[in-house]
N, C-alpha and C positions, 0 to 999 in steps of 0.2 A: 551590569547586575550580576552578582555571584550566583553562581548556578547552587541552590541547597542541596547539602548531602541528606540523603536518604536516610532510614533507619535499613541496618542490614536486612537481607532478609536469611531466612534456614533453609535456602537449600545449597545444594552442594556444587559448586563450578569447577571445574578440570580443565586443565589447558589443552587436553585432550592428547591424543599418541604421538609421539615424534613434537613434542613442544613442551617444553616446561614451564612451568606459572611463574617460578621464584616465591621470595617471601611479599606479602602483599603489606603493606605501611598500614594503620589503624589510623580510624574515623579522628579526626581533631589534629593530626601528627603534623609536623611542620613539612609544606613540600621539600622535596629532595632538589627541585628545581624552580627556577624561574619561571615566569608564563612566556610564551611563544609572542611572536611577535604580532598586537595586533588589524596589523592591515592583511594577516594570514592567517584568520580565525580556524580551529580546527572541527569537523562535522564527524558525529554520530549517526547516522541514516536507521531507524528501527522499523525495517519494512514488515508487516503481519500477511498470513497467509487466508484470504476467506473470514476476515474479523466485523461482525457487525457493530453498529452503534452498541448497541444493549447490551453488550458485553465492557464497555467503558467501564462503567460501577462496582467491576470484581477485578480490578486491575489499579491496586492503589499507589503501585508506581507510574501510570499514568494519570492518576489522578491528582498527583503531587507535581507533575511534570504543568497539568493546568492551572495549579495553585500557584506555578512560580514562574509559566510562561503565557504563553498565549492560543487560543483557539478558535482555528477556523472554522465557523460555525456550517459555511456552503461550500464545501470541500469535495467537487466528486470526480470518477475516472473518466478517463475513455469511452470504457467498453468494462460492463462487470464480468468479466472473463479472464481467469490471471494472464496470461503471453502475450493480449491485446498489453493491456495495461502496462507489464512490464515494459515491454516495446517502449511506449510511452511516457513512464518515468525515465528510461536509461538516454534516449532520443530526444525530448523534450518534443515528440513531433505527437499528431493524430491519426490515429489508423490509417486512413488514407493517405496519407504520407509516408507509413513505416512498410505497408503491403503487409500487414500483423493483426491479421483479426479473428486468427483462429490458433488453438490450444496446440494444431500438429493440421501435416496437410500444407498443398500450396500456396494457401495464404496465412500461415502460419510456423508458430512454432520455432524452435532455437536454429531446425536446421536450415529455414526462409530467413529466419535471420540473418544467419551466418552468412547463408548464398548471396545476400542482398548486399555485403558488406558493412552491415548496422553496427558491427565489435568496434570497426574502427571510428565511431562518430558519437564519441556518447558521453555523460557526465565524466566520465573515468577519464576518458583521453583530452579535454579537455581541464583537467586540473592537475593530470598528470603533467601536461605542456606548462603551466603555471608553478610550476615547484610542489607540487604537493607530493606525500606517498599515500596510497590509493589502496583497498582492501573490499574485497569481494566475498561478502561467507554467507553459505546458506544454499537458499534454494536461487537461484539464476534465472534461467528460464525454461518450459516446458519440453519436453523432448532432451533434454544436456542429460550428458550420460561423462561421467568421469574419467570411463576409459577401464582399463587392468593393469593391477601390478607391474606384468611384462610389456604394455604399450598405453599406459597415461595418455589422458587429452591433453593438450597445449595451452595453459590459460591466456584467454584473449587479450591481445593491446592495452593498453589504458590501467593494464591493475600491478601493483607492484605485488599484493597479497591477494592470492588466490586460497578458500577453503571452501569449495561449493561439492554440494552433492546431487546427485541426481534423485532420484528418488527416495526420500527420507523421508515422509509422511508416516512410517510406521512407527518413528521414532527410534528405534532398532534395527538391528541387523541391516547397516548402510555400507557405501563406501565413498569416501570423501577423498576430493582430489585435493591434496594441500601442498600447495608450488609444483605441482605439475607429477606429484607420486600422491598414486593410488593408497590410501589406508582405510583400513577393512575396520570396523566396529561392531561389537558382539549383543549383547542382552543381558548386561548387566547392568543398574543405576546411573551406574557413571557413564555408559556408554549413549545415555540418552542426549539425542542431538541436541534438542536447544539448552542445556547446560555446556555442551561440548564448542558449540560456535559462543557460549559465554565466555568461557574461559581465556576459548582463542581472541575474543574481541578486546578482551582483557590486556592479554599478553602485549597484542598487537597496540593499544595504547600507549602501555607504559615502556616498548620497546623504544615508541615513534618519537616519546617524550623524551625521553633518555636522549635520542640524537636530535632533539630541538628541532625535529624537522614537521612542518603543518601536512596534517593525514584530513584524506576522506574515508571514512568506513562506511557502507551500507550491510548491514550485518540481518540477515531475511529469514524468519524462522518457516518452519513449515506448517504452524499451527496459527489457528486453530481447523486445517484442512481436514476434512474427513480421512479416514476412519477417527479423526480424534481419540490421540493415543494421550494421556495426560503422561506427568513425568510419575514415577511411581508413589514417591514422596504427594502426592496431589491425589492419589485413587481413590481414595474415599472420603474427600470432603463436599459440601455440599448438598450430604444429602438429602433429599428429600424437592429439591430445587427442579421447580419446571419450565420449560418454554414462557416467555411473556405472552399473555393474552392481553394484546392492544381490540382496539376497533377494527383491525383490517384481517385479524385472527379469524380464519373459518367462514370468512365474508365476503360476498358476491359483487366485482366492481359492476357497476350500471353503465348499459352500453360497453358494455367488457367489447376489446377484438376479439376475432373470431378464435384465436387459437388461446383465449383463457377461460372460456364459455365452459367447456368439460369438467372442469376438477372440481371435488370437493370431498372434504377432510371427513376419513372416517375413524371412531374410536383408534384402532389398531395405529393409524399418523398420529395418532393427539399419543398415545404412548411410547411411539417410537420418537418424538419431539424430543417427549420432555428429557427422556431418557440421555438423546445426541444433544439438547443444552446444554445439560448438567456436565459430560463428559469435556462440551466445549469452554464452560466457564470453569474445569477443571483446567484445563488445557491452557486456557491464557496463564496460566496461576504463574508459571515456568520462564513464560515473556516476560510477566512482570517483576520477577526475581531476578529475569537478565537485565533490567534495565538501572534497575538498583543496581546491580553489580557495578556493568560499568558506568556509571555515574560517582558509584563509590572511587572504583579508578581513577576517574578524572579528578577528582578533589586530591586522593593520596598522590598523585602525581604532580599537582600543585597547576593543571592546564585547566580547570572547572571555569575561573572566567573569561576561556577564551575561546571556549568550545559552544558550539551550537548542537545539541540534542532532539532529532526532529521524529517523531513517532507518526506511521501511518497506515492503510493495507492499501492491498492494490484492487481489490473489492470487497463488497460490501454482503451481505446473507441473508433470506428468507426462509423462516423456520415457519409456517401457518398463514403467514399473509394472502392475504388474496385467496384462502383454500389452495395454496400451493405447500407442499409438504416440503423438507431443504431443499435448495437448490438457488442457484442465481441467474445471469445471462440477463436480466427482466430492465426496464428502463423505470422502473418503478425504486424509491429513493431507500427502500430496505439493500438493493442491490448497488446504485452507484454514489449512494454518500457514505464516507469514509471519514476517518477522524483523521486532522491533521494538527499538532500540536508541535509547539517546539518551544525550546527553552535557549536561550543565549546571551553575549553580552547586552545587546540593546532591545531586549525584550522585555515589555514590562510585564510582570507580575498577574498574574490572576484576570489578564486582558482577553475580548474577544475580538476577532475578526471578521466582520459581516461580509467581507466584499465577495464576489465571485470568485473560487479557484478551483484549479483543477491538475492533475498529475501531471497534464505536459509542463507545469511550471516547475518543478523541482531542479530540472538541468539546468533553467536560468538563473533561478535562486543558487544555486549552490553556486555556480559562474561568478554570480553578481560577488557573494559572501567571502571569493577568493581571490575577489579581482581579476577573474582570468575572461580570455578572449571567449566568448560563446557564436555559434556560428550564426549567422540573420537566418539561415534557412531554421532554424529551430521555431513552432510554432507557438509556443508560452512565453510566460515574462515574468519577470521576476515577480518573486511576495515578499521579497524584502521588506521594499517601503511600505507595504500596509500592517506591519508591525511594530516597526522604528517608531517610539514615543514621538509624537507632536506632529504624526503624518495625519492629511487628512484620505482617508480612504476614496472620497468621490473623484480627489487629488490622482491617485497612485491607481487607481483603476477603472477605467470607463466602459467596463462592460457591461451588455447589458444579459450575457446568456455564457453557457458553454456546453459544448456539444458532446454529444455521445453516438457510437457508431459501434453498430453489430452485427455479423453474419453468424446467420443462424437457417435453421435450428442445427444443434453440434447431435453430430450421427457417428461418429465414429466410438468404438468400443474400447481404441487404443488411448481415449483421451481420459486424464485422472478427472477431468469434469464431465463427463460425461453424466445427464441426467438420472435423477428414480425418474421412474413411469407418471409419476402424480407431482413432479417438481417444480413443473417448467421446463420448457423449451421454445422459444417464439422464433418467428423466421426473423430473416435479417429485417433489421431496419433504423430510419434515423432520427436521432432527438434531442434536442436540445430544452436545457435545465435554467430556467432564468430564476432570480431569486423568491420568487413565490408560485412558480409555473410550470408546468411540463409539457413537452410538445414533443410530440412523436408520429412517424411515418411507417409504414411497412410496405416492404415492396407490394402488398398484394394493393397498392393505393390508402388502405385503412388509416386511420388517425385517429388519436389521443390528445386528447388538451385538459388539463387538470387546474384545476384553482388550488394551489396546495394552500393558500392565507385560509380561506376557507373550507378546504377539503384538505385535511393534513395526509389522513392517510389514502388520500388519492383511489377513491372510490366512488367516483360520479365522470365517469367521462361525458365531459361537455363538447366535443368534435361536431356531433350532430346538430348541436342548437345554438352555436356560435355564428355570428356574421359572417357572411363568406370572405369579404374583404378582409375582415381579421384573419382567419385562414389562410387566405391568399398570400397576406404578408410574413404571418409566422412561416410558411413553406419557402418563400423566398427569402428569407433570415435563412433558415435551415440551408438549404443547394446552396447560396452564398459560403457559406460557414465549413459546409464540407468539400467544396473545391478549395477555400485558401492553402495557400502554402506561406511557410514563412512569419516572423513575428511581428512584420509591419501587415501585411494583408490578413490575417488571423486575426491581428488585433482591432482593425479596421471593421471584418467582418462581424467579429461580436458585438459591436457598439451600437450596433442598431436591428431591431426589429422591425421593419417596415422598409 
């Protein structure tokens, strides 16, 4: 299926300092080249930083991505905590597998990464092994710091394109490490990050195409992350636009655990909401302009139907839910469902995807989509075939849940997630997401059981008045689920609830 070109959009892309764009081919123009070869399709990765559902609908480059691919409708993480997650996309493993379940800290963070030796074992090095060239831009993972002009970090194994910055969330005044030198960005228009990793993903496209050689890009914006800096061109539309008020806006779960019993939303939240929505759906405006961009790319390059475009975040956001003011961390589906979308050759059209998935599958899918060797110890499996035309999903996946895992509550001041006072915070605990159900544990023994078919916005915990035997079995699904290792034993242990 040809991937459609987009209509442009107006904002401005730079290939940013130390790289030149060249002249860019117009919409209709005859490729300059052949298509690549396809048993070596090439991947677009658009990872989002803290993007909710409800911000889908001001993002019509993702919503053209749905008109002309496919959507995961039960798509969720980890852990909704970025570094968990990330861990988890780069790994294809679960928390408890990566030792990655906090923002910075021991069990945490780029520098537990790094010590763990995680760089060497991850989508990148495994497609780099397979012939591909490999690209890295954006935000990475929590605590990565780029280094200094006079002493750069090293980009890790697996990438042949490094453009990652360490702290960019202001949108401004950054510095990005691009192949291993330090460049400094100031405060002007152009120097705003997510045009500036457009440009580069750009460049990096029509470079990769030019030598006929099949690239993975994961290309990670910082937004829509608080402080939610929109690009400048975006600063005043919207306005007037506030926070959604669903049914779980400002409302009391029954039988709440003990540590969601406290909060609840006064005037002065409902104004500070609406305010951080509008900035946030300001803020995707910029994602969505990079995605046209490079999608525009892919067609002037003539590689559109041979490339896979796959859009996701690495969690999910509560703006009011529950009487919770921003904030995430929560096992509740505002924080761990995610939009997973993707556009390619054997993707049909305006298609949905019911079955269960979750971010530890992306290193297997992208494995499968390259034909490259993926390690058994990886604990996801491919989504390929639940999107290939004529699969049937009961066929391609037998799960009956997927897990989620969290250490909490996050204390430290040094962490950019770190909560407001009335956000959220709950202690560690474990849960698992079946396709109309939520089950959750907390070390203090407490539990959660939700009927989401009936209870959407998951506000009646049923724990209390549930059969003990059903209990009994969802807990033992859960311990199951979070000892597996591996993609035969993981895949084994999701298959059943009892």
């Amino acid at each position: 299926m040809a991937v459609a070109l987009l209509a442009a959009c107006t904002g401005s892309d730079t290939g940013g300092k130390g790289q030149g764009q060249g002249k860019k081919g117009q919409a209709g123009s005859s490729p300059t080249r052949t298509a690549q070869d396809p048993t070596k399709p090439n991947i677009v990765f658009v990872l989002t930083d803290d993007l909710s559902m409800n911000l889908l609908q001001y993002m019509p480059a993702v919503q053209q991505m749905q008109k002309d691919g496919a959507s995961f409708s039960h798509y969720f993480v980890t852990d909704s905590l970025c570094c968990p997650s990330r861990a988890s996309i780069f790994t294809g493993r679960y928390p408890h597998n990566t030792g990655i379940y906090r923002n910075v800290g021991d069990d945490g963070g780029y520098l537990t990464f790094k010590a763990l030796g995680l760089e060497s074992d991850t989508m990148a090095t495994d497609l780099q092994k397979a012939g591909y060239r490999t690209a890295m831009m954006g935000k990475y993972l929590n605590q990565y710091q780029p280094g200094f002009p006079a002493k750069p970090r090293k980009p890790p194994v697996g990438w042949n394109e490094w453009d990652v910055a360490g702290y960019g969330y202001n949108g401004f005044n950054y510095n990005l490490n691009q192949n291993g030198k330090v460049v400094s960005y100031g405060n002007q228009p152009e120097d705003y990050i997510t045009d500036v990793l457009s440009g580069r993903g750009q460049t990096f496209i029509k470079n990769s195409a030019a030598e006929n050689q099949p690239f993975m890009m994961e290309i990670a914006s910082f937004t829509p992350h608080s402080p939610y800096i929109p690009a400048p061109r975006d600063a005043k539309k919207f306005a007037g636009l506030k926070a959604p008020r669903d049914k779980a806006y400002g409302a009391h779960t029954k039988n709440a655990p003990s540590w969601l019993k406290r909060y609840q939303l006064t005037k002065k939240d409902e104004t500070s909401m609406d305010r951080d929505f509008r900035l946030r759906v300001q803020d995707v405006q910029s994602v969505s302009d990079m995605i046209t961009n490079l999608r525009k790319e892919l067609v002037t390059a003539g590689i559109a139907d041979n490339t896979y475009v796959v859009f996701s975040s690495d969690n999910g956001y509560h703006m009011g839910e529950h009487s919770l003011t921003s904030g995430k961390t929560t096992a509740f589906d505002t924080d761990i469902q995610v939009p997973f979308v993707v556009v390619g050759p054997d993707v049909k059209a305006g298609s949905t995807v019911n079955a269960l998935a979750s971010n530890i599958d992306i290193r297997p899918t992208f494995g499968d989509l390259a034909g490259a060797d993926v390690p058994e110890t990886v604990d996801g499996q491919s989504l390929a075939p639940l999107w290939r035309e004529g699969s049937s999903e009961s066929e391609a996946s037998n799960r009956k849940f997927v897990l989620v895992e969290h250490h909490g509550p996050v204390t430290s001041k040094k962490d950019p997630d770190y909560p407001l006072p009335e956000g959220g915070n709950p202690p560690s605990y474990e849960a698992i997401r079946g396709d109309s159900w939520m089950y959750a544990v907390y070390q203090d023994g407490e539990q959660e059981y939700y009927d989401i078919a009936k209870d959407p916005f998951e506000l009646n915990n049923l724990a209390k008045t549930m059969p003990k035997k059903r209990l009994k079995e969802l807990n033992t699904a859960l311990r199951r689920a979070e000892a597996c290792a591996g993609t035969v034993a993981c895949s084994k242990a999701q298959a059943v609830t009892q």
